[in-house]
Biopython code that builds the backbone (N, CA, C, O; Angstrom):
import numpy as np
from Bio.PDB.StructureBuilder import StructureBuilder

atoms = [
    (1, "UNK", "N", (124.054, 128.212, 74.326)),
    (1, "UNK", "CA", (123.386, 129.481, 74.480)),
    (1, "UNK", "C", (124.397, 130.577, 74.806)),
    (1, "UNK", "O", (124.340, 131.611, 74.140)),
    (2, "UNK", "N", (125.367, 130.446, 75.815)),
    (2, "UNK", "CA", (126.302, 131.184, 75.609)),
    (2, "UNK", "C", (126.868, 132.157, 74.375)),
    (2, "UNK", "O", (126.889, 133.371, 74.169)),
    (3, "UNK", "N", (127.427, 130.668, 73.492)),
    (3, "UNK", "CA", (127.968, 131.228, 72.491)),
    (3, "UNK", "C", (127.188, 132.120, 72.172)),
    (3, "UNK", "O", (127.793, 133.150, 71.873)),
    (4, "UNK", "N", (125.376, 132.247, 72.047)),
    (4, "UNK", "CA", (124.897, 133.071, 70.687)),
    (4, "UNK", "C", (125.018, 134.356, 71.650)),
    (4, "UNK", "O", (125.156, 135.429, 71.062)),
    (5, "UNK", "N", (124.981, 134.381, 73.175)),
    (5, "UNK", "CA", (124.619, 136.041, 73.676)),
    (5, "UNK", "C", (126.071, 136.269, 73.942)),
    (5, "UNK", "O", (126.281, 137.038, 74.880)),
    (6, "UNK", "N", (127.017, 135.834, 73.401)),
    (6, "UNK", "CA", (128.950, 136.479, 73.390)),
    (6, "UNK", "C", (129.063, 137.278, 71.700)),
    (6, "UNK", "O", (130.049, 137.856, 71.243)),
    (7, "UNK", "N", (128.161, 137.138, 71.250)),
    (7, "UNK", "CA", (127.881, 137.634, 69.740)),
    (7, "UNK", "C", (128.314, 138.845, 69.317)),
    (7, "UNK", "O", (128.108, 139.728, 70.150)),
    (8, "UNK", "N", (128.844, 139.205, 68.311)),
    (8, "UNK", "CA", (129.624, 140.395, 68.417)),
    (8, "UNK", "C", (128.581, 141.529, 67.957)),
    (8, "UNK", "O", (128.808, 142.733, 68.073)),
    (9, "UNK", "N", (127.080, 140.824, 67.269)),
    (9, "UNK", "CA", (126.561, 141.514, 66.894)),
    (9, "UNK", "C", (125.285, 140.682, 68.009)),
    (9, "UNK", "O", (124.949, 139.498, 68.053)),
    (10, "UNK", "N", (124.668, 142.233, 69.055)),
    (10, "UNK", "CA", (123.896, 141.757, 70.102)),
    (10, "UNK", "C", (122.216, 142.226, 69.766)),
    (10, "UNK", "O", (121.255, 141.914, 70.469)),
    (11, "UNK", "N", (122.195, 142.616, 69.169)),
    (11, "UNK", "CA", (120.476, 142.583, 68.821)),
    (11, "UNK", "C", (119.782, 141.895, 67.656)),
    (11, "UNK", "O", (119.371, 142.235, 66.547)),
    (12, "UNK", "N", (119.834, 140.605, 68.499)),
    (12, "UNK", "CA", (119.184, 139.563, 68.605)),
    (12, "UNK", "C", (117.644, 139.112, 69.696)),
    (12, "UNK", "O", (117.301, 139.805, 70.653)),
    (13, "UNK", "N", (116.997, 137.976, 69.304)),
    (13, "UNK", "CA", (116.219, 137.860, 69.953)),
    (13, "UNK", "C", (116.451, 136.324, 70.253)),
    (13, "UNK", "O", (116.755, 135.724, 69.221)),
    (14, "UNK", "N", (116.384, 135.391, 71.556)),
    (14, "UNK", "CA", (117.061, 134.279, 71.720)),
    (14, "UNK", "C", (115.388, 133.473, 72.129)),
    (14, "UNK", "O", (114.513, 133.821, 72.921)),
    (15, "UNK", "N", (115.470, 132.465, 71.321)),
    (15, "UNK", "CA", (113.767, 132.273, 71.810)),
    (15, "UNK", "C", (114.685, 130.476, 72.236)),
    (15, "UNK", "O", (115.619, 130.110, 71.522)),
    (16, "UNK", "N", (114.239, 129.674, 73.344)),
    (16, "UNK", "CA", (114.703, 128.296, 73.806)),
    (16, "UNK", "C", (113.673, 128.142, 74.010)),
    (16, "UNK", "O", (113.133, 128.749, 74.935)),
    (17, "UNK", "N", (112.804, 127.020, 72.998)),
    (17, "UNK", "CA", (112.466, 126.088, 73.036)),
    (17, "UNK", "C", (112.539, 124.699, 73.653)),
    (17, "UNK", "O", (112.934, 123.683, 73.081)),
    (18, "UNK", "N", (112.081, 124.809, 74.965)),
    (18, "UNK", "CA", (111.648, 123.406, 75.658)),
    (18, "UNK", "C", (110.347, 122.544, 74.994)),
    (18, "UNK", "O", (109.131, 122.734, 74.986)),
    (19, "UNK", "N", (111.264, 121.469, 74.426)),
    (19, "UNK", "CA", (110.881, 120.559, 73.873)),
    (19, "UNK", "C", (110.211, 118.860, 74.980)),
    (19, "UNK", "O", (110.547, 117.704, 74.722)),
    (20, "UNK", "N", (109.512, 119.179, 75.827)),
    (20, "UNK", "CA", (109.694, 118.688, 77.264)),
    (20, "UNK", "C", (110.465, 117.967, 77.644)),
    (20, "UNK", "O", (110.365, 116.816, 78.068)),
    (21, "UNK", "N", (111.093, 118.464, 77.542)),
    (21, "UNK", "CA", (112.498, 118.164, 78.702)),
    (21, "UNK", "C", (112.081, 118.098, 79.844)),
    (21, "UNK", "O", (111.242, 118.818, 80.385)),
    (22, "UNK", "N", (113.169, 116.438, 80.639)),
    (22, "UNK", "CA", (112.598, 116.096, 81.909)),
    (22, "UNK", "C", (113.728, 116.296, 82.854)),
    (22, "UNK", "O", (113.739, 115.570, 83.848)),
    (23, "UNK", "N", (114.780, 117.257, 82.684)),
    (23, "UNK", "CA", (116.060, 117.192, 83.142)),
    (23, "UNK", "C", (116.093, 119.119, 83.700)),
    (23, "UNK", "O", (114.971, 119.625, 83.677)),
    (24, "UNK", "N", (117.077, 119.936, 84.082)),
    (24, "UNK", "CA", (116.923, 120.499, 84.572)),
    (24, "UNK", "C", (117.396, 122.180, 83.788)),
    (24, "UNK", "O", (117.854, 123.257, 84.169)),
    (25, "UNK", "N", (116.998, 121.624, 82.674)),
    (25, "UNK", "CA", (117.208, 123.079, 81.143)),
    (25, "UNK", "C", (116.247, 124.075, 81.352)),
    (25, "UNK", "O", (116.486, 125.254, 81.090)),
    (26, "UNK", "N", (115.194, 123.697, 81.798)),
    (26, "UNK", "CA", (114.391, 125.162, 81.664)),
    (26, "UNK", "C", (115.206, 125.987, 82.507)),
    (26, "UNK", "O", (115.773, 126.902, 81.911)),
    (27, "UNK", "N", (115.460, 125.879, 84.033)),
    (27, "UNK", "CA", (116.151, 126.659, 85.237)),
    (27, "UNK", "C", (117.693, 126.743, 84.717)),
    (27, "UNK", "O", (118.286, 127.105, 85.733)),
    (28, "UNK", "N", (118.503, 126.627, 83.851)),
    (28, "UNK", "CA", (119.442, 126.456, 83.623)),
    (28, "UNK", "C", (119.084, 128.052, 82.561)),
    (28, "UNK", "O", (119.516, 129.121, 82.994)),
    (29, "UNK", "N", (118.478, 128.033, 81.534)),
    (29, "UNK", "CA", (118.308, 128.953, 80.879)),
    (29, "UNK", "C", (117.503, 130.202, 81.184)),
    (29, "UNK", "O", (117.353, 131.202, 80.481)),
    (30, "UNK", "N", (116.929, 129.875, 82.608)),
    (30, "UNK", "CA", (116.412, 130.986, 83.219)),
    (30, "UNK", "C", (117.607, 131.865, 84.243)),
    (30, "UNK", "O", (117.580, 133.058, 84.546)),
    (31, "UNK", "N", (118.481, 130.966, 84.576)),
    (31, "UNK", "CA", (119.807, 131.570, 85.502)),
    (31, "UNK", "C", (120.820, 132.249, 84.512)),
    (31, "UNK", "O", (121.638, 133.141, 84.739)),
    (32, "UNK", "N", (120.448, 131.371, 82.991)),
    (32, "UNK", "CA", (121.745, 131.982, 82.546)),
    (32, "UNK", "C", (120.991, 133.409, 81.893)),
    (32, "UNK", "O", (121.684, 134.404, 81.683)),
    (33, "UNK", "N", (119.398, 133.406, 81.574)),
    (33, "UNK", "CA", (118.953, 134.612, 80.924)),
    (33, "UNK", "C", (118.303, 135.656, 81.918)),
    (33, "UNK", "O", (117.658, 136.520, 81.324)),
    (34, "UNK", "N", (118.326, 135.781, 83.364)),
    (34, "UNK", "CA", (118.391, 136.483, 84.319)),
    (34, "UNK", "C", (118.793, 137.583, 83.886)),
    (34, "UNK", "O", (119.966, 137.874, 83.651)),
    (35, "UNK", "N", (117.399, 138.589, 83.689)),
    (35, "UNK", "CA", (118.159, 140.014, 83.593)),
    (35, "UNK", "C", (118.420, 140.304, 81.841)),
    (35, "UNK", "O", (118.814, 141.414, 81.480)),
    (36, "UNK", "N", (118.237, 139.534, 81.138)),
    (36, "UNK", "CA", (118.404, 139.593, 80.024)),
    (36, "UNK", "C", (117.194, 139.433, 78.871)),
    (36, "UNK", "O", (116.671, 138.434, 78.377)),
    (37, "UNK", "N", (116.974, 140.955, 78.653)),
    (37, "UNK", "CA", (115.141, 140.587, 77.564)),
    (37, "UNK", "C", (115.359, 139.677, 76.509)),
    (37, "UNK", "O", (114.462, 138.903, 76.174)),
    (38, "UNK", "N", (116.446, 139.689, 75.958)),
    (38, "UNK", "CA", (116.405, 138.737, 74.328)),
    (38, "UNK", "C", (116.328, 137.811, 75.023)),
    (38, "UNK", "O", (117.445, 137.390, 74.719)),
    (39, "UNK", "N", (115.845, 136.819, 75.984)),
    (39, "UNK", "CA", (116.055, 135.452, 76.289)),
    (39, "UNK", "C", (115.032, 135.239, 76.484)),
    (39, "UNK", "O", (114.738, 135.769, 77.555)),
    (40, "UNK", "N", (113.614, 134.362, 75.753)),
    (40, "UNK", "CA", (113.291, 134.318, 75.702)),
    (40, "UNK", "C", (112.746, 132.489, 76.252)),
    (40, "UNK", "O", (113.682, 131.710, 76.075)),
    (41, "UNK", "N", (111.855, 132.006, 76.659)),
    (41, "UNK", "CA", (111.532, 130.428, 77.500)),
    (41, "UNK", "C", (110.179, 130.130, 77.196)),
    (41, "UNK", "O", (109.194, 130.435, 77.869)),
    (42, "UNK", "N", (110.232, 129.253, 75.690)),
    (42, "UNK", "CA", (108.794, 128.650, 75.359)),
    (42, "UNK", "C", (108.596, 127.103, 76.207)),
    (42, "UNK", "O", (109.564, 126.371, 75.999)),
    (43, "UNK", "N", (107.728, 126.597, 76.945)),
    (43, "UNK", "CA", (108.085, 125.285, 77.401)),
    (43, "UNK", "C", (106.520, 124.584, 76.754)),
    (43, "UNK", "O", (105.429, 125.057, 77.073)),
    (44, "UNK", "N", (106.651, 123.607, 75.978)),
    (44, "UNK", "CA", (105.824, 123.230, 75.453)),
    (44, "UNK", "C", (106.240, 121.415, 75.648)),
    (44, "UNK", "O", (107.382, 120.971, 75.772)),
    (45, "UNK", "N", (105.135, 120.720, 75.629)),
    (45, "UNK", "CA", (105.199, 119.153, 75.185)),
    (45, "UNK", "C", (105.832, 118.454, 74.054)),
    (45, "UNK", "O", (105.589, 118.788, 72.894)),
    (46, "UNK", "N", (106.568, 117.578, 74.326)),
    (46, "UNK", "CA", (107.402, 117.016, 72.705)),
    (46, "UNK", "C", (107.031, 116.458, 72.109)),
    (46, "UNK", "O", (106.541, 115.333, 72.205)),
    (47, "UNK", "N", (107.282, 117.609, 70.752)),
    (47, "UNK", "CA", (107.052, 116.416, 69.456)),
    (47, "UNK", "C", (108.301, 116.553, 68.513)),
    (47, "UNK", "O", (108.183, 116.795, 67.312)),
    (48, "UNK", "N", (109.309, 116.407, 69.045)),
    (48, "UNK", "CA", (109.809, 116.367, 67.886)),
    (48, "UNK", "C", (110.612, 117.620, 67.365)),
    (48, "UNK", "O", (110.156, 118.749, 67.548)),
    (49, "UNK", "N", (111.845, 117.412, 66.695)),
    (49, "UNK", "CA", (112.712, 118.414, 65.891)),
    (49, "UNK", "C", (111.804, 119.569, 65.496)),
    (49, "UNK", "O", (111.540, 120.644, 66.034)),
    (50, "UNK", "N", (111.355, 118.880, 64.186)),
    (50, "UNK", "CA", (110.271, 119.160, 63.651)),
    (50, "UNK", "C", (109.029, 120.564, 63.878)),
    (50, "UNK", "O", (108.772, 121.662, 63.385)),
    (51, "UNK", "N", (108.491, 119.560, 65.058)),
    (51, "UNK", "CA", (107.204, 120.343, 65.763)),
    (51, "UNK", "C", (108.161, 121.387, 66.259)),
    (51, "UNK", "O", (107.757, 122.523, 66.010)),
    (52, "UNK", "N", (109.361, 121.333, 66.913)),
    (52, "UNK", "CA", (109.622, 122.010, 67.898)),
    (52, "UNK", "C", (109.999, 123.254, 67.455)),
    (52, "UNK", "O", (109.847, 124.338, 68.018)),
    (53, "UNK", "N", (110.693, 122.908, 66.002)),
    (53, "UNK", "CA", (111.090, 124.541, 65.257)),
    (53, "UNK", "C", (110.038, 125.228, 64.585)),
    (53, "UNK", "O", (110.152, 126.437, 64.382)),
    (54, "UNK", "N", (109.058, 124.622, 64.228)),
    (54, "UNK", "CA", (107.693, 125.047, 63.333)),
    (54, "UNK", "C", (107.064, 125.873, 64.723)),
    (54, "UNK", "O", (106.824, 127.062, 64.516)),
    (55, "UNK", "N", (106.730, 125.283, 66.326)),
    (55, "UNK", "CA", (106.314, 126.087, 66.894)),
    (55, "UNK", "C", (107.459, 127.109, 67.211)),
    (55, "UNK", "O", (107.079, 128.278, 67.153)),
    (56, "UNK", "N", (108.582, 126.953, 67.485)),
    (56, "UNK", "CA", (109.507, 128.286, 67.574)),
    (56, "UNK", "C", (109.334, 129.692, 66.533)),
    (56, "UNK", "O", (109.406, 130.911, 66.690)),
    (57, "UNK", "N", (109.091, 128.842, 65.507)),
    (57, "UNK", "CA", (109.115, 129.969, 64.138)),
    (57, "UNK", "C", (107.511, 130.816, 64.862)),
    (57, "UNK", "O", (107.257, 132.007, 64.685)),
    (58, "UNK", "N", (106.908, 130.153, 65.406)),
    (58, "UNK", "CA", (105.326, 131.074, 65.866)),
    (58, "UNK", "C", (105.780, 131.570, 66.664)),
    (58, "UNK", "O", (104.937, 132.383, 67.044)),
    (59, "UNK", "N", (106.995, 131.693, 67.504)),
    (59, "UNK", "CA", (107.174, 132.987, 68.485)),
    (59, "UNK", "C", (107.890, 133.841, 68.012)),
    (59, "UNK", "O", (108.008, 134.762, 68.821)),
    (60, "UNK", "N", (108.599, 134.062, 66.831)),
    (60, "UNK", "CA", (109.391, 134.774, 66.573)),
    (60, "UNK", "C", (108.613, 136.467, 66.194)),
    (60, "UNK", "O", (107.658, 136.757, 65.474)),
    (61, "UNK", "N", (109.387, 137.189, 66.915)),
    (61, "UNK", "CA", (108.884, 138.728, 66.536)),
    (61, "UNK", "C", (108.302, 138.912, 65.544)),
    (61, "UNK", "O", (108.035, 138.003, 64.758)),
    (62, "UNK", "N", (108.039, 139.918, 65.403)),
    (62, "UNK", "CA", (107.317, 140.473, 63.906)),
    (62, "UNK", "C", (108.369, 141.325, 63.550)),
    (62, "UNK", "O", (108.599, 141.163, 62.352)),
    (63, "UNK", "N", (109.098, 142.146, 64.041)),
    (63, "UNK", "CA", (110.235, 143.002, 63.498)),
    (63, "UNK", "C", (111.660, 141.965, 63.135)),
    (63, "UNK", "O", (112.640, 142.446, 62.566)),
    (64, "UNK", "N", (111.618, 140.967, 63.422)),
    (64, "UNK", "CA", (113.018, 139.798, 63.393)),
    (64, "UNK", "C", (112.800, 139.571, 61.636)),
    (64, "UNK", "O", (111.783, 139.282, 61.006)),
    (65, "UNK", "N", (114.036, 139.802, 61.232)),
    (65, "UNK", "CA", (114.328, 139.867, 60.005)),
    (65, "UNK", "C", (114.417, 138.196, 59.656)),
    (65, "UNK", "O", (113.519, 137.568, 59.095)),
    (66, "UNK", "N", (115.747, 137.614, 60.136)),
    (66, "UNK", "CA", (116.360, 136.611, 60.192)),
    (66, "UNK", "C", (116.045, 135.657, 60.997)),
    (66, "UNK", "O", (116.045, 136.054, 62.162)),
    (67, "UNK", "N", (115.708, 134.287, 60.852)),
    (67, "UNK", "CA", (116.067, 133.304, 61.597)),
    (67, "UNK", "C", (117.280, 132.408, 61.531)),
    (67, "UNK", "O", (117.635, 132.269, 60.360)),
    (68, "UNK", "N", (117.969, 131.811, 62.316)),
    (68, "UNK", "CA", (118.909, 130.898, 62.893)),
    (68, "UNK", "C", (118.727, 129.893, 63.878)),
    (68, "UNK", "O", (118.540, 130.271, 65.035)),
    (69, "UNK", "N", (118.757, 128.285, 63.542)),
    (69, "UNK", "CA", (117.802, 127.650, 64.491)),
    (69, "UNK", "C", (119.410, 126.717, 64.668)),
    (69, "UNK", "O", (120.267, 126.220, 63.937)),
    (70, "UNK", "N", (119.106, 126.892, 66.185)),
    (70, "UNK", "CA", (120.869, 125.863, 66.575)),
    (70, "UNK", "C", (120.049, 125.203, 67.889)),
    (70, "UNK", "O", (119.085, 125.603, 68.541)),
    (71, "UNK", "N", (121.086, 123.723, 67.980)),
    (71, "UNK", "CA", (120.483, 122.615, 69.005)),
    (71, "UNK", "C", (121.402, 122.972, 70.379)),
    (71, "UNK", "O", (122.247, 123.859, 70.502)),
    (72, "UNK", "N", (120.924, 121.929, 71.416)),
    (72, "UNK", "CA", (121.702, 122.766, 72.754)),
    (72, "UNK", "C", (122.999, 121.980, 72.340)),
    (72, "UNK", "O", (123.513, 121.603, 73.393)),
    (73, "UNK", "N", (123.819, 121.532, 71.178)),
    (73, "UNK", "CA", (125.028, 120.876, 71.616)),
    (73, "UNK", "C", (125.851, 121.965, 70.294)),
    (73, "UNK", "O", (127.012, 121.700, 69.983)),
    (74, "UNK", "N", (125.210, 122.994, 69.704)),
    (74, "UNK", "CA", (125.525, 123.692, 68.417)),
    (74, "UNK", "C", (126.490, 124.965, 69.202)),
    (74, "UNK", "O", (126.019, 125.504, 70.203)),
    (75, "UNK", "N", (127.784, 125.367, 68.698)),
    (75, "UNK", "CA", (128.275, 126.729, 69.657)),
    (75, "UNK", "C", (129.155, 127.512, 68.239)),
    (75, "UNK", "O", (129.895, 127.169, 67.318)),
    (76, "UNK", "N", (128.425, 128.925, 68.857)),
    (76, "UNK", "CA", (129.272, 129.660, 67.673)),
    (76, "UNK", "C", (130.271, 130.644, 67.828)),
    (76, "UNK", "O", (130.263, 131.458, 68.751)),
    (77, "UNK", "N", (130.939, 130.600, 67.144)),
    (77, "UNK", "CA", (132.292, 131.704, 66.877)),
    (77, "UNK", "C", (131.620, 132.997, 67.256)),
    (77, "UNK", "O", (130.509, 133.056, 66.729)),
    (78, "UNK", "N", (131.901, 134.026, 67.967)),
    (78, "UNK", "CA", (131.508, 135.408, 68.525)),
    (78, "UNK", "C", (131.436, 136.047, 67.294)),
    (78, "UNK", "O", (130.710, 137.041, 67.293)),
    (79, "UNK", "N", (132.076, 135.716, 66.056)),
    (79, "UNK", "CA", (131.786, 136.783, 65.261)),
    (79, "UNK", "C", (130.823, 136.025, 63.835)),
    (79, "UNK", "O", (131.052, 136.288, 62.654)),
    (80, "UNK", "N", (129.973, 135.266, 64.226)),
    (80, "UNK", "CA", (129.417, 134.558, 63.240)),
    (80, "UNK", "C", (128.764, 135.445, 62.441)),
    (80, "UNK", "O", (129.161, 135.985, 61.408)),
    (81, "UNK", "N", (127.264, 135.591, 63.270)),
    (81, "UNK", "CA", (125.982, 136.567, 62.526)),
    (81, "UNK", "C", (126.763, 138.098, 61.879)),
    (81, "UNK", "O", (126.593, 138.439, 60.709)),
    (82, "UNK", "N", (127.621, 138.905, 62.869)),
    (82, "UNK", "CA", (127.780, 139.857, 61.571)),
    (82, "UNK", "C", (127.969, 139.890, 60.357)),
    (82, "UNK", "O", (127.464, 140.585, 59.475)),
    (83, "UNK", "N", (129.095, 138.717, 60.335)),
    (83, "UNK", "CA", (128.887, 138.751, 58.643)),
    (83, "UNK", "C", (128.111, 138.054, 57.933)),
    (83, "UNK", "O", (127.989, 138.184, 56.715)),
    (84, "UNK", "N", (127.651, 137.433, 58.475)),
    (84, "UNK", "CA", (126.362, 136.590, 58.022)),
    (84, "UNK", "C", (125.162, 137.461, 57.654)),
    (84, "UNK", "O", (124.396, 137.092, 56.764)),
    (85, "UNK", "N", (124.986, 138.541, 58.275)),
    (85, "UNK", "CA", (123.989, 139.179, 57.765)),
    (85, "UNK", "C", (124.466, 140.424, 57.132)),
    (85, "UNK", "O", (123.657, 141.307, 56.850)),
    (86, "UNK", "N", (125.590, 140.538, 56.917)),
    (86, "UNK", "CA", (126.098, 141.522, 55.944)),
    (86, "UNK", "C", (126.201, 140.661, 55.140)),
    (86, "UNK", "O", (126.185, 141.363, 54.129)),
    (87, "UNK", "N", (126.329, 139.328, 54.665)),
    (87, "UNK", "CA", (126.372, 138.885, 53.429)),
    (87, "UNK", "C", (125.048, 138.914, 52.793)),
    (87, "UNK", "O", (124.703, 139.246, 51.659)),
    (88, "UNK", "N", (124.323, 138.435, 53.923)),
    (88, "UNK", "CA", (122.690, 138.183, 53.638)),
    (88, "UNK", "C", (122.487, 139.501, 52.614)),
    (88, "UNK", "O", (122.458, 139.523, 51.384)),
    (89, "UNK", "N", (122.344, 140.702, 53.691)),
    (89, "UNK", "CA", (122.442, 142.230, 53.107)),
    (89, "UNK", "C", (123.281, 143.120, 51.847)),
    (89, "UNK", "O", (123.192, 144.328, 51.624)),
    (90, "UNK", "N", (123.997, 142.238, 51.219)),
    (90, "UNK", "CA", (124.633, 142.752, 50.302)),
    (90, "UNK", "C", (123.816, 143.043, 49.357)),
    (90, "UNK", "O", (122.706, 142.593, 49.074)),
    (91, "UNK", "N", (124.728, 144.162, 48.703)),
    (91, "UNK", "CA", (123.236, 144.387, 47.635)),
    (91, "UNK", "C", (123.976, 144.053, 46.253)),
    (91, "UNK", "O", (123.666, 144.679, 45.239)),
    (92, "UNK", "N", (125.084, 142.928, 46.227)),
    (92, "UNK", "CA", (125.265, 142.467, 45.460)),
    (92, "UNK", "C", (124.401, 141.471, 45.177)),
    (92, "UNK", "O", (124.365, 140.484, 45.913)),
    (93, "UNK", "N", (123.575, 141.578, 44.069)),
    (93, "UNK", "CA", (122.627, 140.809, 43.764)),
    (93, "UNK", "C", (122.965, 139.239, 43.166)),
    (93, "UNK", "O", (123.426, 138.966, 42.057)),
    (94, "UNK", "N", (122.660, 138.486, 44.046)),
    (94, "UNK", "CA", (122.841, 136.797, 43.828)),
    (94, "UNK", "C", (121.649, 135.806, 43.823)),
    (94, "UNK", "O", (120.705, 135.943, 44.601)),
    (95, "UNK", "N", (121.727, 134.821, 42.933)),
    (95, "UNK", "CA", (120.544, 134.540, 42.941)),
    (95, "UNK", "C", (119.996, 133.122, 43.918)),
    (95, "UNK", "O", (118.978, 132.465, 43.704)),
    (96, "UNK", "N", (121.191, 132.868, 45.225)),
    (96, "UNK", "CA", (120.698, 132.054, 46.334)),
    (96, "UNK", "C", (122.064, 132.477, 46.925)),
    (96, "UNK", "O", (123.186, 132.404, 46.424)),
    (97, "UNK", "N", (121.483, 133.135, 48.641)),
    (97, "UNK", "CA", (122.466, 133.772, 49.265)),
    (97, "UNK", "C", (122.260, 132.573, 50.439)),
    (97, "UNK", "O", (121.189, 132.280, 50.971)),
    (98, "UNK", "N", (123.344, 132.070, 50.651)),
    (98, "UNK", "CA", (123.940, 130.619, 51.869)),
    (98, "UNK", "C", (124.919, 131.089, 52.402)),
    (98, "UNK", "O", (125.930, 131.399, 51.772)),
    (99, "UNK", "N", (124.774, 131.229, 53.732)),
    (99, "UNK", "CA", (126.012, 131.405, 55.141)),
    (99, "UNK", "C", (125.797, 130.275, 55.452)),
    (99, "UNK", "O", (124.728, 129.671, 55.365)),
    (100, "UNK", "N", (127.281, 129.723, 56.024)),
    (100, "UNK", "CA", (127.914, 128.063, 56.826)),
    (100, "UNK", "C", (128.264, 129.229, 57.805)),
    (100, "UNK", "O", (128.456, 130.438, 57.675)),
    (101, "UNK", "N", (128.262, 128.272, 58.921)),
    (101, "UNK", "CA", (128.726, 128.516, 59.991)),
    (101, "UNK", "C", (129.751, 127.436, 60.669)),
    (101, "UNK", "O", (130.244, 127.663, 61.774)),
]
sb = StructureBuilder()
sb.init_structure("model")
sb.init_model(0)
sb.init_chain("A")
sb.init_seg("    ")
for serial, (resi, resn, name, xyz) in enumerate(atoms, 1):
    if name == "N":
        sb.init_residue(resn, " ", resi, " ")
    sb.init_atom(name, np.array(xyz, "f"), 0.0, 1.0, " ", f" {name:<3s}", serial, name[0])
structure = sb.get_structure()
């Protein structure tokens, strides 16, 4: 989680999905998102990869263009999403636009 709020590009919306977890992640992501609106804390019962991103995708804004779905062991380079969504945004027209990270 770090990595994504060190982002060089910061308006974002950070939604963590508790997948019920019996360990001590919810308070971990509430200390580290203290004070911080994009941080967002769904805590729901587990089902699964699966279930868990299908219900994430139901919290996502209505103005959020983009999704990006990373696990708690996934960490990214500070300058990932800008160009990632300037590639997305090009108006060079392609006919399947793919960012790696």
């Amino acid at each position: 989680m770090n990595s994504l709020l060190q982002q060089d590009h910061t308006h974002l919306e950070v939604l963590v999905i508790d997948d019920g977890s019996n360990d001590e992640s919810p308070l971990l992501v509430r200390r580290i998102g203290e004070g911080d609106a994009r941080i967002i804390l769904v805590k729901k019962p587990h089902v699964g990869i699966a279930g868990t991103r299908n219900a994430g995708l139901s919290w996502v804004s209505e103005t959020s263009r983009y999704v990006l779905f990373l696990d708690q062991d996934d960490i990214l380079q500070p300058t990932v999403l800008s160009p990632s969504r300037q590639h997305i945004e090009s108006p060079v027209r392609r006919r399947w636009r793919v960012c790696h990270s």
